[in-house]
C-alpha atoms as an extended CHARMM CRD file, in Angstrom:
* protein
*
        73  EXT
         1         1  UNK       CA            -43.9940000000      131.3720000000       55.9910000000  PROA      1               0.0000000000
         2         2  UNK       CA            -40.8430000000      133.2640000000       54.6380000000  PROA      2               0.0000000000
         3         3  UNK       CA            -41.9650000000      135.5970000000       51.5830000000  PROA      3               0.0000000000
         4         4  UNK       CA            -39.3760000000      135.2740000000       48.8490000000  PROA      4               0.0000000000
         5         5  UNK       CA            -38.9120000000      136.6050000000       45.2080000000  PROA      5               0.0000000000
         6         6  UNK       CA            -37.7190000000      134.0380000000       42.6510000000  PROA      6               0.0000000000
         7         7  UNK       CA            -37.6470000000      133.8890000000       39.3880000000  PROA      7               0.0000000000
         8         8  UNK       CA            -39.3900000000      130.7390000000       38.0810000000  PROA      8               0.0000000000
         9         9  UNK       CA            -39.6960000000      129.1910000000       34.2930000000  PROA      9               0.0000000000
        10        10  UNK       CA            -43.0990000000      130.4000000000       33.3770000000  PROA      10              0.0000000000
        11        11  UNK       CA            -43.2320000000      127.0540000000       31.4330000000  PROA      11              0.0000000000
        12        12  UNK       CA            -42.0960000000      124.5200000000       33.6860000000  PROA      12              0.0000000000
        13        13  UNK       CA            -44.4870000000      126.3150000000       36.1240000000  PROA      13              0.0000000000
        14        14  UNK       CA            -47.4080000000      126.6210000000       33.4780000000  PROA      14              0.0000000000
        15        15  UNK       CA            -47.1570000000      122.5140000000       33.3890000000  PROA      15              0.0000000000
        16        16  UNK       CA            -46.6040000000      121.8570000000       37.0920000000  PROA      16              0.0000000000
        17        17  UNK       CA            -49.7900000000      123.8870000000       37.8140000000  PROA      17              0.0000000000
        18        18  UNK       CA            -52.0410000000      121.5600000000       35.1920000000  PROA      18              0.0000000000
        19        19  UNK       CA            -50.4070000000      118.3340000000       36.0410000000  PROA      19              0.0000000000
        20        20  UNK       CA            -50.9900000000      119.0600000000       39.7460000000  PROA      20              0.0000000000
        21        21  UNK       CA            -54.3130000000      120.8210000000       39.5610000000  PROA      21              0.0000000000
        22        22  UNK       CA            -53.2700000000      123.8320000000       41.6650000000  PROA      22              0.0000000000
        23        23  UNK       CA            -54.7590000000      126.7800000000       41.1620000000  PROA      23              0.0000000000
        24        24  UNK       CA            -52.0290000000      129.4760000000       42.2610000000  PROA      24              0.0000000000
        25        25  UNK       CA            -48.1990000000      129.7070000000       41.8300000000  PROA      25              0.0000000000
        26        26  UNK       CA            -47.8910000000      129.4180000000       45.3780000000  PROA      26              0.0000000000
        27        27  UNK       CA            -49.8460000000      126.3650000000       45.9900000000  PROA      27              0.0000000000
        28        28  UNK       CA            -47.6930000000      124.7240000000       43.0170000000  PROA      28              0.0000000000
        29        29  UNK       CA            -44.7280000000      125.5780000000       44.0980000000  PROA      29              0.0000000000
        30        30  UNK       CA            -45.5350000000      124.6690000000       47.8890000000  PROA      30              0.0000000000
        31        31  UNK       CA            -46.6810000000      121.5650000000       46.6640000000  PROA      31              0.0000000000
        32        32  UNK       CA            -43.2240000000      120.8590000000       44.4030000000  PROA      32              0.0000000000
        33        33  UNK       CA            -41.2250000000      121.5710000000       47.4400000000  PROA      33              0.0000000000
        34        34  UNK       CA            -43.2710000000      119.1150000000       49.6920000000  PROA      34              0.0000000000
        35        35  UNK       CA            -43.1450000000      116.4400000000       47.3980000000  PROA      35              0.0000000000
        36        36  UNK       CA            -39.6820000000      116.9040000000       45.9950000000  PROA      36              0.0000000000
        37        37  UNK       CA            -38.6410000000      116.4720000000       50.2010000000  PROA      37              0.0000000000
        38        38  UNK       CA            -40.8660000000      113.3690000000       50.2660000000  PROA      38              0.0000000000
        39        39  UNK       CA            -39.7890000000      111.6640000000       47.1810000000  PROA      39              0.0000000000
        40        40  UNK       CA            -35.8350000000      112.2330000000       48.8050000000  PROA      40              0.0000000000
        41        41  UNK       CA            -37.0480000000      110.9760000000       52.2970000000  PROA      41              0.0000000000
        42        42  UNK       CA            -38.3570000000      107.9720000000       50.6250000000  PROA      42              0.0000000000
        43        43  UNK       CA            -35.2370000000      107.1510000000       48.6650000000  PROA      43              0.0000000000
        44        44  UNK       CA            -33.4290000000      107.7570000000       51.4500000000  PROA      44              0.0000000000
        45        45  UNK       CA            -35.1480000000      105.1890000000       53.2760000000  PROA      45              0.0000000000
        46        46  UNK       CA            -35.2400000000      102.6090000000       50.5260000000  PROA      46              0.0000000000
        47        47  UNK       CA            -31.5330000000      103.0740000000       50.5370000000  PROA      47              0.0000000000
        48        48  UNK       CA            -30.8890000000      102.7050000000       54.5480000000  PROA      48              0.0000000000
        49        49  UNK       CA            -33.3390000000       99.3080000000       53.3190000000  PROA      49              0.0000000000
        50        50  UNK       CA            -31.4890000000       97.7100000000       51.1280000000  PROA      50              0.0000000000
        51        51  UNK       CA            -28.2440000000       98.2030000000       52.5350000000  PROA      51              0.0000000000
        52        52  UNK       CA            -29.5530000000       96.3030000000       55.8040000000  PROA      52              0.0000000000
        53        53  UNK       CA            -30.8210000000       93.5960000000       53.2800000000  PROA      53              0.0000000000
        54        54  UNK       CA            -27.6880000000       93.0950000000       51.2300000000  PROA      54              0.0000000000
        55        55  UNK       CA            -25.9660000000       91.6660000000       54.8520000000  PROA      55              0.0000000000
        56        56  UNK       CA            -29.2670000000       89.3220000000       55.3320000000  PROA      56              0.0000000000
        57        57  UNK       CA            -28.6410000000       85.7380000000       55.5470000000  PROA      57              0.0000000000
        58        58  UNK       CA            -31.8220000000       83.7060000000       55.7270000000  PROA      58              0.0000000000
        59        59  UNK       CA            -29.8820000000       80.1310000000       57.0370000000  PROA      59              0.0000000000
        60        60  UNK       CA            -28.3870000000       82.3570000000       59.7760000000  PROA      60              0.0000000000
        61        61  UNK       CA            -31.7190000000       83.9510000000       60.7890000000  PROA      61              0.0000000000
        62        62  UNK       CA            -33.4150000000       80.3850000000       60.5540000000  PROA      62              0.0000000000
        63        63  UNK       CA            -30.9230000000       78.7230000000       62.9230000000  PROA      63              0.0000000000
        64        64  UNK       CA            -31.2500000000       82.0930000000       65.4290000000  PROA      64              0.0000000000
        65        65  UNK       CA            -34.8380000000       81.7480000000       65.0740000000  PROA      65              0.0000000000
        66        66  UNK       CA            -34.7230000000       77.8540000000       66.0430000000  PROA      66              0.0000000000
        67        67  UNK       CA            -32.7440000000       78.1680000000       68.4010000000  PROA      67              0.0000000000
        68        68  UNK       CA            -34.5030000000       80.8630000000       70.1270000000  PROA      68              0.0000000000
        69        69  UNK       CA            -37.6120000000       78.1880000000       70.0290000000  PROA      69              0.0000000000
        70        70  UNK       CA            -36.0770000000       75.4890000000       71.4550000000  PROA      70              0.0000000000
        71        71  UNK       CA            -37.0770000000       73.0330000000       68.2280000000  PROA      71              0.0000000000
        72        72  UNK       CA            -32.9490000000       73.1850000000       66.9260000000  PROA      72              0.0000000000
        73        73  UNK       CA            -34.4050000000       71.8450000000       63.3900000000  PROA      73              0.0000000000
């Protein structure tokens, strides 16, 4: 834990701590980081997702996948 001195909007804060239920400035803003790191992991990942998707080709995966089985139809 790395003790730092910021200055912080008093009202964006104020807000942050009722929307989020914390009950200290420190647990808010711990909890803003956290999920602020989440929410860019996750887009991140939806990202590295849909660029594997937009190469997909269903007919191509079908005729791997039956040919794989043996059944060629």
């Amino acid at each position: 834990m790395t003790l730092t001195q910021i200055d912080i909007d008093s009202d964006a804060l104020a807000e942050a701590m009722h929307l989020s239920g914390a009950r200290t400035k420190k647990e808010t803003v711990n909890t803003a980081l956290r999920e602020y790191t989440a929410r860019h992991r996750r887009i991140a990942a939806l990202e590295r997702y849909a660029d594997l998707a937009s190469g997909w080709d269903y007919e191509e995966w079908r005729r791997h996948r039956d040919e794989a089985k043996g059944s060629g139809a």
